[in-house]
Structure formats: C-alpha cells, structure tokens
C-alpha positions in Angstrom: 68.1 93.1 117.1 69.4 96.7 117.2 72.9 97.7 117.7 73.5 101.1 119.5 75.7 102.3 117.5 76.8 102.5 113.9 80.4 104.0 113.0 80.2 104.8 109.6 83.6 106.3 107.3 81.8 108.1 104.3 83.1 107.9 100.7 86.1 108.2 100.0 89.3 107.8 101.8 91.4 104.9 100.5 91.0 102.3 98.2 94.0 99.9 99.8 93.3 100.1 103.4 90.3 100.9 105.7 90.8 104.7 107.2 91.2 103.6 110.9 89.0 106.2 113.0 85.9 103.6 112.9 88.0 100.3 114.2 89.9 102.6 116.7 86.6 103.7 118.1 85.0 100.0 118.1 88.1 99.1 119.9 87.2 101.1 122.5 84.2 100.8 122.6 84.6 97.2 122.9 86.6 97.9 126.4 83.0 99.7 127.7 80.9 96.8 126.8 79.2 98.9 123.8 78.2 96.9 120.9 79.2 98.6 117.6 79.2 97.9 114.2 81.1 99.3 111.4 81.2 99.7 107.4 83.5 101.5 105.1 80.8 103.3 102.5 83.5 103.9 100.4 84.8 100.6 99.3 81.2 99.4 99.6 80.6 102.0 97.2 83.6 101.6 95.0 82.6 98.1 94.4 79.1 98.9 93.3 79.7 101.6 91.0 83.2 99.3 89.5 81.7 95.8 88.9 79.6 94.4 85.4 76.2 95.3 86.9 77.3 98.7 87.8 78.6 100.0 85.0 75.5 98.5 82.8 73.8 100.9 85.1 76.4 103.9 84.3 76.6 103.6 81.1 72.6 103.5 80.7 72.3 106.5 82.6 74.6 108.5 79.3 72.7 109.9 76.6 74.7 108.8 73.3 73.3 111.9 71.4 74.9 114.4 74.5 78.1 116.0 73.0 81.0 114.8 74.6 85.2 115.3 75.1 86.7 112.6 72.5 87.9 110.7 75.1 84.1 110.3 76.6 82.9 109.3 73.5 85.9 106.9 73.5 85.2 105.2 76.6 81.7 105.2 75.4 82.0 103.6 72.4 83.8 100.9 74.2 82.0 100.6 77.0 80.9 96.4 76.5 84.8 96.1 76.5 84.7 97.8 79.9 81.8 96.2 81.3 83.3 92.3 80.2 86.5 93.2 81.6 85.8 95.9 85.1 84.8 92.0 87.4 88.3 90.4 86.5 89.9 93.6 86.9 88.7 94.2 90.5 89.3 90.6 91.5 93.4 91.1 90.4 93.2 94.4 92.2 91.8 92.6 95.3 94.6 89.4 94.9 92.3 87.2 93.7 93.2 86.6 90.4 97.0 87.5 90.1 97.9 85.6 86.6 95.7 87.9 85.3 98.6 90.9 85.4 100.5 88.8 82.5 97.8 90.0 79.9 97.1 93.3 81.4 100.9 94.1 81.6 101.1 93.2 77.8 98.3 96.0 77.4 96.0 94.3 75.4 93.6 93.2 77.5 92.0 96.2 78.9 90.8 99.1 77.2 92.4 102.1 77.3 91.8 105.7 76.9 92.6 109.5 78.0 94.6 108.2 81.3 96.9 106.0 79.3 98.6 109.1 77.3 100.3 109.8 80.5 102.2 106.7 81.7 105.4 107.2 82.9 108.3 105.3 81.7 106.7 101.5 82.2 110.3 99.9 81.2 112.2 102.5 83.9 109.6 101.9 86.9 108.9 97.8 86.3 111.8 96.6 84.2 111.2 92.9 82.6 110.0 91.1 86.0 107.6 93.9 87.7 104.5 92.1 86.0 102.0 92.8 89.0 102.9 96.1 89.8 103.1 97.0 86.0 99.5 95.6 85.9 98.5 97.4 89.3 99.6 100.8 87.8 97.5 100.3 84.2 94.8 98.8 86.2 94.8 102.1 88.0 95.1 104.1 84.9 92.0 102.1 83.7 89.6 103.1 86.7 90.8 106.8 86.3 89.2 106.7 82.8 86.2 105.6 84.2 86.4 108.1 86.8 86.7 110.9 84.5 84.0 109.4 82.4 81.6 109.7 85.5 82.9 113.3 86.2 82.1 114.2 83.0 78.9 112.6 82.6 77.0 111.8 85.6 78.7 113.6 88.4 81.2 116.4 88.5 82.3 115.8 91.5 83.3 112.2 91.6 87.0 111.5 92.6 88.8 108.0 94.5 90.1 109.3 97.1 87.9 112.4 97.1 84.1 113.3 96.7 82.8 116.6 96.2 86.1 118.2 97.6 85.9 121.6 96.3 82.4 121.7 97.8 84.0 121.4 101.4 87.4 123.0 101.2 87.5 125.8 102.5 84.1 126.7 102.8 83.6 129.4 105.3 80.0 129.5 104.5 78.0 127.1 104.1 75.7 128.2 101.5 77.1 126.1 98.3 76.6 122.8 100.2 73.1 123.4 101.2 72.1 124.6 97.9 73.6 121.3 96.2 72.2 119.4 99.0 68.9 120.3 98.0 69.5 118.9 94.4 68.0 115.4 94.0 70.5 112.7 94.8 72.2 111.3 91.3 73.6 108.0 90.1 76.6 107.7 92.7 74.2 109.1 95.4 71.8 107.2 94.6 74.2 103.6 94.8 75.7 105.2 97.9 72.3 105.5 99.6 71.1 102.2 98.6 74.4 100.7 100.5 73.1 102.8 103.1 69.7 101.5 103.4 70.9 98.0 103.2 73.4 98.6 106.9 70.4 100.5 107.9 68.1 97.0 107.6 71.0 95.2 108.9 72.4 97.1 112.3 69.1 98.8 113.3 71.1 101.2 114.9 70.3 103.8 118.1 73.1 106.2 116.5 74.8 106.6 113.4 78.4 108.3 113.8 80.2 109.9 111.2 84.0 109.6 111.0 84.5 112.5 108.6 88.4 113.3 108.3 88.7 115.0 105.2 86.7 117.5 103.5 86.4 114.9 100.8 83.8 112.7 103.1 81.7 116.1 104.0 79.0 115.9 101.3 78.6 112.4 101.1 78.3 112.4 105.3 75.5 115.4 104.7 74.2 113.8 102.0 74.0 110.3 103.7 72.3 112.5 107.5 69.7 114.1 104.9 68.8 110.9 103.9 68.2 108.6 107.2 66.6 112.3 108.9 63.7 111.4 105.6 63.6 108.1 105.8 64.9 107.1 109.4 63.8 109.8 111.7 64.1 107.8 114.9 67.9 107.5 114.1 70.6 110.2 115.9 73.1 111.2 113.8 76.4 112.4 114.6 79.4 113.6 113.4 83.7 113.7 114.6 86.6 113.2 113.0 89.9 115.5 111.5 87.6 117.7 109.3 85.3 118.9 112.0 88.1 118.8 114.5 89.9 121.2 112.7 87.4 123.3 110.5 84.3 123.6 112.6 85.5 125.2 116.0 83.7 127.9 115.0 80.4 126.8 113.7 77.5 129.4 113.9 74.9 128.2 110.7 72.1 126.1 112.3 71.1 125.2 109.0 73.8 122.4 109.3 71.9 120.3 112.0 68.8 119.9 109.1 71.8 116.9 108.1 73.1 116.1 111.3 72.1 116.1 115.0 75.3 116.1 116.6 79.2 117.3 116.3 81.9 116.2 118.5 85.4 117.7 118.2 89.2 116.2 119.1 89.6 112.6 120.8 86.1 110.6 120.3 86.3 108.4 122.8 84.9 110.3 126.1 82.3 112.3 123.8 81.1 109.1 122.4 80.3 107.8 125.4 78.6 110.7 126.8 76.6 111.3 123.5 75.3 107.2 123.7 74.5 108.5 127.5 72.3 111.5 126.6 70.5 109.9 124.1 69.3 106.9 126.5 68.2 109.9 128.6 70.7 108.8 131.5 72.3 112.1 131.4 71.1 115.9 130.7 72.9 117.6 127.5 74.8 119.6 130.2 77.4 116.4 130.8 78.1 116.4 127.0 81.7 116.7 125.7 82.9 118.2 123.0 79.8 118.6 121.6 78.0 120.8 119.2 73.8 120.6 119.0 70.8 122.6 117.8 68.8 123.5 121.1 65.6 125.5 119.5 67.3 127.6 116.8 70.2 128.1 118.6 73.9 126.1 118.6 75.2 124.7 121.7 78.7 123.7 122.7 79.1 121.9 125.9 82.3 121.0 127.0 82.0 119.2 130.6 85.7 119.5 131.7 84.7 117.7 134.9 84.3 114.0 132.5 88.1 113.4 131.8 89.5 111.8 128.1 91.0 108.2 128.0 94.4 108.0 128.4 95.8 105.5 125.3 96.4 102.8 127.4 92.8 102.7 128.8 91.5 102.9 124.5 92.0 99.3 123.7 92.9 97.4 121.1 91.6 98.7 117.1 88.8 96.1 116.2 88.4 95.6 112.2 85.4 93.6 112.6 83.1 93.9 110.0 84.8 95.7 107.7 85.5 93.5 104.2 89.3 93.3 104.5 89.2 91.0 101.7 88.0 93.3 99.4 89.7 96.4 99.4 92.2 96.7 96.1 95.5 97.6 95.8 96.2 100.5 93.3 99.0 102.4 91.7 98.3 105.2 90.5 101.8 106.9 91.1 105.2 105.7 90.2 106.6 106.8 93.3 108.0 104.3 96.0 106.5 106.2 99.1 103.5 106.8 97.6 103.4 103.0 96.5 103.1 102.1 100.4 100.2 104.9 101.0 97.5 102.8 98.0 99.1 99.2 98.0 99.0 97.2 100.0 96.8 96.4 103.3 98.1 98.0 106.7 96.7 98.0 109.9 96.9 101.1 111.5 98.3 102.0 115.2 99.6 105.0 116.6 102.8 105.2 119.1 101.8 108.1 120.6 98.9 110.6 121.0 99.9 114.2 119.5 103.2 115.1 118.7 106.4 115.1 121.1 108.3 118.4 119.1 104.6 120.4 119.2 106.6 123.3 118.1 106.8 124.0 113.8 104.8 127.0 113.3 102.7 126.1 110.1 100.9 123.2 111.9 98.1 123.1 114.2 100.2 122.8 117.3 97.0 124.8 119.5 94.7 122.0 119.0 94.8 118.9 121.2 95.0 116.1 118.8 98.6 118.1 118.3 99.7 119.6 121.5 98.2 116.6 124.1 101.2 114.3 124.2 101.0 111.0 125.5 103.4 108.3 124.2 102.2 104.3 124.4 104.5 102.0 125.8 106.3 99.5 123.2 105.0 96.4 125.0 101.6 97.7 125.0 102.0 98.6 121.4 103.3 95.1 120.8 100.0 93.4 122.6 98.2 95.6 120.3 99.9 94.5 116.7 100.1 90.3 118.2 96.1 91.1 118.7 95.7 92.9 114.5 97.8 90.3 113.3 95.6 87.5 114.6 92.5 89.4 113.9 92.9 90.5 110.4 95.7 88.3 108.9 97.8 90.9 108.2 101.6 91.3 109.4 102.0 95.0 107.9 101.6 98.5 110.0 101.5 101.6 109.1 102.1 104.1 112.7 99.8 106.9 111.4 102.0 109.3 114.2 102.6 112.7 113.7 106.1 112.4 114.5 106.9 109.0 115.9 108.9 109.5 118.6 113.0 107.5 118.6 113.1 106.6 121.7 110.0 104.8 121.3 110.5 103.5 118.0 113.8 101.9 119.4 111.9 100.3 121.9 109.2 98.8 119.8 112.2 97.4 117.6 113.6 95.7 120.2 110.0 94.6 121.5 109.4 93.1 118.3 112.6 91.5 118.4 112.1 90.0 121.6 109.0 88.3 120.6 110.5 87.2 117.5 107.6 89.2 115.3 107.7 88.8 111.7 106.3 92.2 110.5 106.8 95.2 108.1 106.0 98.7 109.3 106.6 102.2 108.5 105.7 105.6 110.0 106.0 109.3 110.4 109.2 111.1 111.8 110.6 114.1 112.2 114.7 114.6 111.0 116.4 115.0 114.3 120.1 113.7 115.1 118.5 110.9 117.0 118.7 108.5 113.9 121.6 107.3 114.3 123.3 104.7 112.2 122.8 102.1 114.5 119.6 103.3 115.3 118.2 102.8 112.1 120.1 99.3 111.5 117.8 98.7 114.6 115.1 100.0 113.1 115.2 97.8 109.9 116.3 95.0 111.7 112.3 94.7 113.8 111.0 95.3 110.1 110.5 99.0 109.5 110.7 99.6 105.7 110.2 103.2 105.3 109.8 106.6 106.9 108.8 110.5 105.8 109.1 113.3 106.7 109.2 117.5 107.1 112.7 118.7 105.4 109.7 121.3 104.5 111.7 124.5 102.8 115.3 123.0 102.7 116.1 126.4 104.0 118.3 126.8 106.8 116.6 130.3 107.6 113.2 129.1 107.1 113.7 126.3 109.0 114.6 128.3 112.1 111.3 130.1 111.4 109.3 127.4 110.8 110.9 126.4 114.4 111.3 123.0 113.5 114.6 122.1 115.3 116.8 120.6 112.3 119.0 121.8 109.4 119.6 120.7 105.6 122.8 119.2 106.6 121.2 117.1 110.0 118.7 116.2 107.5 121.2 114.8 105.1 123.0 113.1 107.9 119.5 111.2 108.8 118.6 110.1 105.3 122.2 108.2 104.9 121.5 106.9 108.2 118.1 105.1 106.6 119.1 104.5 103.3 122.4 102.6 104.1 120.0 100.7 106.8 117.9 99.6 103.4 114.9 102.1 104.6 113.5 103.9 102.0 112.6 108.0 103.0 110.2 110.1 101.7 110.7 114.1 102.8 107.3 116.6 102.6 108.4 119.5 100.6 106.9 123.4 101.0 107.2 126.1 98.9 105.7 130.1 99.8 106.4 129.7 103.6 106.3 133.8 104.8 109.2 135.8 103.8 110.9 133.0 101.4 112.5 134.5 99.0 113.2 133.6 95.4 116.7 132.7 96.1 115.9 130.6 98.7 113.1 129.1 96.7 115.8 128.1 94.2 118.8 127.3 96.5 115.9 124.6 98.2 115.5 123.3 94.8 119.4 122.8 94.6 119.6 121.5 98.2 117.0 118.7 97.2 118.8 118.0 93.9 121.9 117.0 95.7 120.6 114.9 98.2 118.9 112.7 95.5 121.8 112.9 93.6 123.9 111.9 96.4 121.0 108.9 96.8 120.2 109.5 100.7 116.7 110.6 99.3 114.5 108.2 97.4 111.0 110.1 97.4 109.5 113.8 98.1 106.6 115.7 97.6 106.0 119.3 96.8 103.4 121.3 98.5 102.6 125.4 98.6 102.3 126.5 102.2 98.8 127.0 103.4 98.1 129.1 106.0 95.5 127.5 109.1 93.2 129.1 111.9 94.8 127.3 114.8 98.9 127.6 113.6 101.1 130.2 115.0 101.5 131.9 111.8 97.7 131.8 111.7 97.5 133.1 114.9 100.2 135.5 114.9 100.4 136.5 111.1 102.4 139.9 111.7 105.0 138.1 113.4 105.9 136.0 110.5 105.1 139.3 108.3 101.9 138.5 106.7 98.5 140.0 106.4 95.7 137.5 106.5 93.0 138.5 104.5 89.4 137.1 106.3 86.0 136.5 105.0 83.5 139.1 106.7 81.6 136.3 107.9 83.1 132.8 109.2 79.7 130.8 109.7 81.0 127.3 108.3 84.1 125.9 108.4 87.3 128.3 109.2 90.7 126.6 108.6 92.5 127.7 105.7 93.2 131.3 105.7 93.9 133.4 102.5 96.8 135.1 102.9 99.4 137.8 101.5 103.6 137.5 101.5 104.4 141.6 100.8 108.4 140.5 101.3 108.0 137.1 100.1 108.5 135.4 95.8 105.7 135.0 93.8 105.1 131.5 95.4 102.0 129.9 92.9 104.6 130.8 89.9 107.0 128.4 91.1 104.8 125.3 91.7 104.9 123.5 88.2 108.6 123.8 88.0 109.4 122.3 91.9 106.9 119.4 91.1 108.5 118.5 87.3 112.1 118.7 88.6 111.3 116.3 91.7 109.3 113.9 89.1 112.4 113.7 87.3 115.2 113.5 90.5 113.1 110.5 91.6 113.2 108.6 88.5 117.1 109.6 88.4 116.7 111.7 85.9 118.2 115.5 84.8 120.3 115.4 88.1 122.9 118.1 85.9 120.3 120.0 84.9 120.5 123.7 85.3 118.1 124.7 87.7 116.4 128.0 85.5 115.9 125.2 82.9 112.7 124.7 84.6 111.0 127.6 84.7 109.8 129.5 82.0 110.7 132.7 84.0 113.7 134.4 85.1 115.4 133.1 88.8 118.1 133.4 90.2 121.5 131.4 90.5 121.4 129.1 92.9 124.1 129.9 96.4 124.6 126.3 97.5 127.9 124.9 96.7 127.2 122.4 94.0 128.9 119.7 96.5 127.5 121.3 99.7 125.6 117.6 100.6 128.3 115.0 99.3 130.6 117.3 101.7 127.9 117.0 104.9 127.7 113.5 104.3 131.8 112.8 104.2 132.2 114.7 107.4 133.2 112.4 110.4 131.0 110.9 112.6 131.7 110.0 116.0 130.9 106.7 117.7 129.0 106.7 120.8 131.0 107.0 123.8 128.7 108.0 126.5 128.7 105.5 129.3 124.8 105.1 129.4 125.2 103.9 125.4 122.8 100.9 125.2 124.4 98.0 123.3 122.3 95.1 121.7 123.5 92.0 119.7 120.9 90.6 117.0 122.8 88.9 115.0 123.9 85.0 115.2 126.7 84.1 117.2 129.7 83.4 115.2 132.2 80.6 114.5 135.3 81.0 115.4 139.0 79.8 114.3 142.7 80.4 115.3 144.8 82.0 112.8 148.8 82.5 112.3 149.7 85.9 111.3 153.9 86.3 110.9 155.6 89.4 110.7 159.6 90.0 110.3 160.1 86.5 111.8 157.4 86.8 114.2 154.2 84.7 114.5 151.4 85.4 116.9 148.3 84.0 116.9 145.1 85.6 116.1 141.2 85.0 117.1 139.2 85.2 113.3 135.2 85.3 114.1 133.2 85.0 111.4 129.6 86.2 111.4 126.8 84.8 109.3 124.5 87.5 107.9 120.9 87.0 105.7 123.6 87.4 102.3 126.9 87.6 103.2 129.5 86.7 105.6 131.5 89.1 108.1 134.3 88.4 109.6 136.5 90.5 111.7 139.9 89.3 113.3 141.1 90.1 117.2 143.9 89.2 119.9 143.9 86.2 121.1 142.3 87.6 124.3 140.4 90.2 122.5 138.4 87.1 120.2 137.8 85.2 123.7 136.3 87.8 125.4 133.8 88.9 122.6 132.8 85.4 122.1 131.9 85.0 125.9 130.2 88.4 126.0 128.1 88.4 122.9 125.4 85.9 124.5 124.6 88.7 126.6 124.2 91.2 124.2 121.6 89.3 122.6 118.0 90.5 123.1 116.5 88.0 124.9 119.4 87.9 127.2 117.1 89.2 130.7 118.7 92.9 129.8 120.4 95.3 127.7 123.9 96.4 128.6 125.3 99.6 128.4 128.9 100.8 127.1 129.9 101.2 130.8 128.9 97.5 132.3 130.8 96.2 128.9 133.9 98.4 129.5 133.9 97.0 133.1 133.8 93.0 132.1 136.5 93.9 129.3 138.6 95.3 132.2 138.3 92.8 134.8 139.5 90.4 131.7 142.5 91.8 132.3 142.3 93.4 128.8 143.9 96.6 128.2 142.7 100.5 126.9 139.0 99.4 126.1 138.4 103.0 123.8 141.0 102.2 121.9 139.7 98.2 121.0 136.0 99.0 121.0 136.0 102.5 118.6 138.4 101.4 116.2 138.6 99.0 113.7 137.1 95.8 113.3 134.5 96.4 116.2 133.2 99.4 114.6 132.4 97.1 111.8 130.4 95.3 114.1 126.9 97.1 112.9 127.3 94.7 110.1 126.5 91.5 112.0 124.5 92.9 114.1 125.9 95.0 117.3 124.0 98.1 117.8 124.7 101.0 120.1 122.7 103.6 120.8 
C-alpha cells in the first residue's frame, strides 16, 4: 500500500535527538487526514556505517599499501579491536548497556587514537563519580577517530553532525555540487542509498519531501533526489526547510531541478498541502505556494497569496511516529554544560511561539517570515501538546527550539505545568531583557526549566545599541544572577567583528565576560565571528553600519552569507583563537587573573572596564515589585506553625514562627501575632490550583480589612521578602 507522502531529514543533524521539522509536519498533517511517514537517514545511517558489519565493510574498502597519516595507519592496524568493540559501544551510547561505562571510563577497553590526545581535564569535568558521562565523552572521542579515519580514507567529506558542508556553504553557484554529484556514489553514499531503497520498498510513496535545514544535509538531499529520479522516476521530490528558506530566495540555475522537482520556502505547512494537491492534478501549478519548479527550461515561483498559512494553533500536535527513538545515542563530545544538553540526552521539541517577539537585532534575518511573523501559542495549548509527547514518546524532557522565548509566556507555561502537576525538564532560547526577574526565574525552575541561552553577542554597550538589541552588559549581568541563584544554568552566544568594533572594545568584551564568570552568574558561552546575511539589516543596509559588501558577479545558487569589508573596524579573524582559548579556560574556572594580552600573540590594548565593574552591577539594589497589578503565586507547602515568647527589657510579647518545609532545607520566618494569622489564612489562596492568581492589590486589600496596619512596610521588608525561598513568587 502506498503512502502519499514521505518526510525524509537527510544525513546529518543530530546524533541525540531527531531534528523536529519531519514530526512537526506529520503532526499536521495528521490534523488534514494525510497519511505520512517519516525516517531520520541520518541515525539510520550512523548505525550502519558504526556497527560490526559496517565497519568490516569500511575497513575492506582501505587499501593497506595506500600511505597514510600515523594516526590512519593506527586505527588501521587496530581495526579487529574496533570492529569487536563499535556494537557494545553503540548499545551504552543508546542506554542499553550502561555497566559498560565502568571499563570504558577506566580507558582500557576501547581503542584509542588521534582524538584521545586532546581530552580535556577528565578528573576536573567528571571527578570520582561521573562514570557515564566520563564514558559518554571517550565514547565520543572514539567515534571521532573513526570519523577522521573515513575522511581520510573513503570520504572527505564525512562529518556527525555535518556532511559535505563546505560543498554547500556558501555556494553562490552551483557548479562544485553538480560536478561532485556527477562522481559515482562512494562507500557512505552508497550505505545511505541502500537505507534509502529499503523506506523506498517500504512507504511506496507519491512524494518524497526533503527537510533540509542546514547546508550540512544539501548533498546528501541532492544526492539522495539523483538517485530515486534513476531508479524511481514515478516519485516527486521535493525540498523545504531553514537552508532553502534562507539561501535559495534567489535561485536562477535550472540545473538544480535534474535532483529535485520541487522547492518550497518559510512555513511548510500550507505549501505542503498545495504541492500533495497539484500533484493529484486537483489543482493547476498556479495555486502553488511558496514554490519553486522547472516549467520547460525555465524556474517558476508561485506564491498564491489568496491560500492563507496555518495559524499554530490550527498545526497540531508533533507526531514522532516512526522514527527509532530508541536508538538515537547520547554523545559528548564537549566538556561544556550547555553544550552537554544540545548532544545528550533525548528532547522533544516544541516551539512557544512562531518568529521572534523583539524582531529587531540587526545581524539576524529579521526580513524573512520564519523571523518577523510573530505569533505566540497559548501555555495551555502548549501544555496539551507536551501531556500528548510525553505519552507518545516516553520522554518527559523539552527543548523550546524558540528564537527568543517570550517571559510572559514562559511564566505562563510554568504555572500551567504547575497546575497540572507535570513532572518535566525543559530548556529554551531567550533574549536578556529585565523581565527575568528573581522571582520569575524561581518560577521558572520551579515548572522544571533547567537551562537557558542566549545573545549578550559583543558585550559592548555601543555595539549593543547598534546591534539594536535592547539590553546592556550590566542588564545582562542582572539576568544571569537571576538564573543562576534560581539553580538554572545560562549559556550566552558570543560575537566578535560586528561593523565598526574596535580593538578596544574587542578586548574590554573579553574583560566584561571574564568578570561575569568570575563573578559565577555565567556558566557557559560560545564565541562566534559575525557573518554578514542577505536578508539582515546590515545586509541590506551595509553603508549604514559602514561596510562595503563585496558580491559575487553572479548569484545563481544560494545567496546568504555575504563577504564583507570593516574599513573602521579591528582585524576581526586575528582575534578568534585567543577569545575561544580564554572562554575554554573561564568555563572550566580556570586563568580568571589572567592578563588579558596574555592571550594573544599580538599587541592589544588595555582593557577600560573597571576590573570590578560586574561584582558592582550585581551589588546594586534591587527593588521589590510594588505595582498593584504584581501577580503573586504560592508553590510551596503550607507551613506549620507555633507560638513563640520573645522578652525584651521586661517585656514579653508573643510571636507567630511559621516554618516552611522546602525539597532540602527548612525556612522559617517569624511575624506578629496578627501578622502569622493572616498569612496562614491567605496562603491557601496563593497556591496554584487555588481557581486564580492574586495580585499585590487584592492581597493589600484582605491585609487591610484584617485590621492590619502599613502593608508596604510588612510585605517589602524583612522576613516576607524571604518568602521566595519557600515558595511565594511575585511577578
């Protein structure tokens, strides 16, 4: 029996988690009545290539006589010690045989080569207990030798999380992927078609869609078109997803649609549906949307404004069905915490809201729609959506793949999941912005969110302006105490060569994110060079930002990334190697007094940040909040309670003593008499779950009619602003 469609992600994306575009799009598709089935080439791939019989195969395809690097010849020479081990390995990767870590953590189990020389600081990063994460990361190290064996032997252009990348980035013609296209297929090819073939046979599919959202999957999508046009001409064959959203709006070489018969750009939901339309000949290729195909020798585009997108709500649920859950792996391959949550560990993905709700920060692609279209979810529905993943797949952890989750709805989806008692772990995407309040993020870590990142991009007060982002160093300081006294770790996205930046500014960023690890509101960052793109302000408007893009005569493939020159800005590229080894060390709490020139092995400048500049943000004052709409929420357990004698100068009085019981400690707090009675009767309705939340004014009104005197001065002093301790949250 055929199945209409077939969404397919192409290798490689992640190893931990399925990339989500394929079960979004089966969720939706499910809410039309459209059968679809799915598969995740890349961990279908992964597990051919990394198993006994695959590697029997790889290692049969080497020539022993070819000269190789040592460390090939290494992993050569012990190759039956990787082919014996490479089955057990994967099954502790994928859970299924945990006691396994003991002898791989003791490190002589495995065979090691090349990858091995540059392990961090095991003892630092595990200490005596982290067996299985200690195992995960050699594990990981132990794959990567393979993977540059295969490089080096069979096929250059291997990589994880990556395959023929450099192919595909930036390619603003399309000549060097034809040309390798028209190579025969080799070894991975070759296991990645057979996989192919095999959901072929199974699905008999109408249409095969591409989810391509990195330029990483390009090739192996051409690659995998140009095989089922040979073999499977009946098939259709089309292509969406981030890479073609972003780098094929202005597509002119025909010679593309030899791989594929159709492109569709931005949200894939309406186009989808159209394309399945046209091709049962129910529609003319005029009521297309969003879509690119090859009419004679010529490219079409047909937008059809008059068929409208889905709103979110109408997208349904994300269906995992038929993707191996089971048998993705869980890797580290960085000792970094953040990055620890990106590769281990399986998430289900959901998204709070379509686009982003800031749509402003000039280096990012704020023209396109899957940016500038916002359209928040509301938290219940979100809620229905993770009750439905949890009983689907198993799995109680979510990663919001947001642009910039958006506070107010985050603070609603805590208390939602709070309400209905949910036992999850999620993190997500935010931007820095005053909102994060301390309460807010107790909140926050309260419903189960673990972690959050970033954009404190340039660390540049200036350049922050310019970048139009809408935060400063010190705001951003004031956030990350805000999460990391909650117990949620952050991770901040670093950039470097943003127009104009200077080489002081370069360095006094450096300082400014010294100081805010050394101050410990930071926990984990990552350095990347500014790139200029198509479809961002500064890429639309490069004068105004005071640089001169420098563009190919002819655009005929993909046109993103835009070479650029800085005239007024540093020598950005020279400063990479140091900004990336300093960070490396801040994290692991290292060199935090070391003098900034110390690394670089060129001359900069003195840094002209106060060497206390963050401690002093982060001792300033911070106000409660006082503003009469201030939403107040109890989530805590009640607390016992006990009359207490306190004398003074002859005197005796009595006091109220409440004491709260918390998940590892207990806080107690001690009132009037009058004071202790009235908090005991009110907190019941400051529970969620109560029937509503109150605000600071309906609370100040029941303290008054208690008779109770000068509210301000009992509620924003101490011990109630304590209180966030055991659990009262206003915000």
């Amino acid at each position: 029996m055929s199945t209409p469609i077939f969404l397919l992600t192409p290798p490689f994306t992640q190893l931990n988690t399925p990339y989500p575009a394929t079960a979004y799009l089966k969720g939706f598709l499910n809410t039309r009545g459209i059968e679809a089935a799915q598969a995740d080439l890349g961990i279908d791939l992964t597990l051919a290539v990394f198993s006994k019989q695959g590697l029997i195969e790889l290692f049969a395809q080497v020539d022993p006589a070819t000269e190789k690097t040592a460390n090939a010849q290494r992993i050569y020479r012990l190759r039956h010690s990787y082919i014996q081990t490479i089955d057990s390995l994967i099954r502790f990767l994928q859970g299924k045989e945990p006691t396994l870590a003991h002898r791989i953590a003791r490190r002589s189990f495995l065979p090691e080569a090349g990858r091995f020389a540059q392990l961090d600081d095991l003892a630092w990063a595990f200490g005596a207990m982290g067996t299985q994460d200690k195992a995960k990361h050699l594990a990981t190290m132990y794959l990567e030798d393979l993977s540059d064996f295969i490089q080096e032997t069979v096929d250059e252009h291997f990589g994880f999380s990556r395959y023929a990348e450099k192919l595909a980035r930036s390619a603003n013609q399309f000549d060097e992927l034809y040309a390798y296209l028209q190579k025969p297929p080799g070894f991975i090819d070759r296991k990645m078609l057979h996989l192919l073939e095999a959901s072929v046979q199974a699905h008999q599919p109408n249409l095969v869609a591409f989810s391509v959202p990195f330029p990483g999957n390009l090739f192996a999508a051409l690659r995998c078109g140009q095989y089922l046009k040979t073999q499977h001409p009946g098939i259709k064959i089309a292509m969406g997803g981030g890479f073609p959203n972003t780098e094929l709006r202005s597509l002119k070489d025909p010679r593309v649609f030899e791989f594929i018969d159709f492109i569709t750009l931005d949200d894939g939901e309406a186009p989808l549906e159209q394309l399945l339309l046209y091709i049962d000949e129910k529609i003319p290729a005029t009521e297309l949307k969003r879509t690119y195909l090859l009419e004679g020798d010529t490219i079409r585009f047909f937008q059809h404004g008059g068929c409208r997108d889905y709103k979110q709500t109408e997208t349904g649920t994300p269906d995992y069905t038929g993707l191996p859950l089971d048998a993705y792996i869980q890797a580290i391959e960085i000792i970094n915490p953040m990055h620890s949550l990106w590769s281990d560990g399986r998430w289900n993905k959901l998204t709070m809201a379509h686009g982003c709700y800031w749509g402003k920060c000039t280096f990012c692609d704020i023209s396109l729609d899957y940016i500038r279209l916002y359209e928040p979810v509301t938290a219940s529905l979100i809620a229905d959506r993770m009750e439905a993943l949890i009983q689907q797949t198993g799995n109680n952890g979510f990663h919001f793949v947001d642009e910039a989750a958006p506070p107010a709805l985050m603070r609603a989806l805590a208390l939602e999941i709070l309400q209905r008692k949910l036992i999850v772990s999620w993190w997500t995407n935010i931007r820095f912005e005053k909102s994060f309040t301390r309460d807010l993020c107790y909140l926050l870590k309260a419903s189960g969110c673990i972690g959050v990142s970033g954009g404190l991009e340039v660390a540049s007060d200036r350049l922050l302006a310019l970048i139009d982002k809408g935060i400063t160093v010190a705001q951003v300081a004031k956030v990350n105490k805000h999460f990391t006294e909650a117990g949620i770790m952050v991770h901040a996205y670093l950039m470097y060569g943003f127009p104009t930046q200077t080489d002081q500014e370069t360095i006094d960023s450096l300082e400014m994110v010294r100081q805010l690890f050394a101050t410990g509101v930071l926990q984990s960052a990552f350095w990347h060079q500014f790139t200029m793109t198509a479809h961002s302000p500064v890429g639309l408007n490069p004068d105004k930002y005071q640089v001169k893009a420098i563009k190919p005569v002819h655009i005929g493939f993909a046109d993103n990334d835009v070479e650029h020159e800085d005239p007024t800005g540093a020598d950005h590229a020279a400063y990479g190697y140091g900004l990336k080894k300093s960070l490396l060390n801040f994290m692991h709490g290292n060199c935090l007094d070391y003098p900034l020139h110390k690394w670089f092995d060129f001359k900069v400048p003195k840094t002209s940040i106060a060497p206390n500049y963050i401690q002093q943000v982060l001792e300033e004052e911070e106000l409660p909040a006082t503003k009469p709409g201030t939403k107040i929420v109890f989530t805590g357990e009640l607390p016992a309670s006990e009359m207490v004698i306190k004398s003074k100068k002859g005197q005796q009085w009595e006091l109220m003593e409440l004491h709260f019981e918390t998940s590892q400690s207990t806080h107690t707090i001690r009132l009037q008499k009058e004071e202790g009675a009235w908090l005991l009767a009110t907190l019941p309705q400051l529970q969620i779950g109560s029937g509503k939340i109150s605000t600071r004014q309906e609370i100040q009104i029941s303290y008054e009619t208690a008779g109770l005197p000068d509210f301000e001065l009992f509620w924003d002093n101490k011990p109630m602003n304590t209180m966030y301790k055991a659990g009262l949250f206003q915000f």
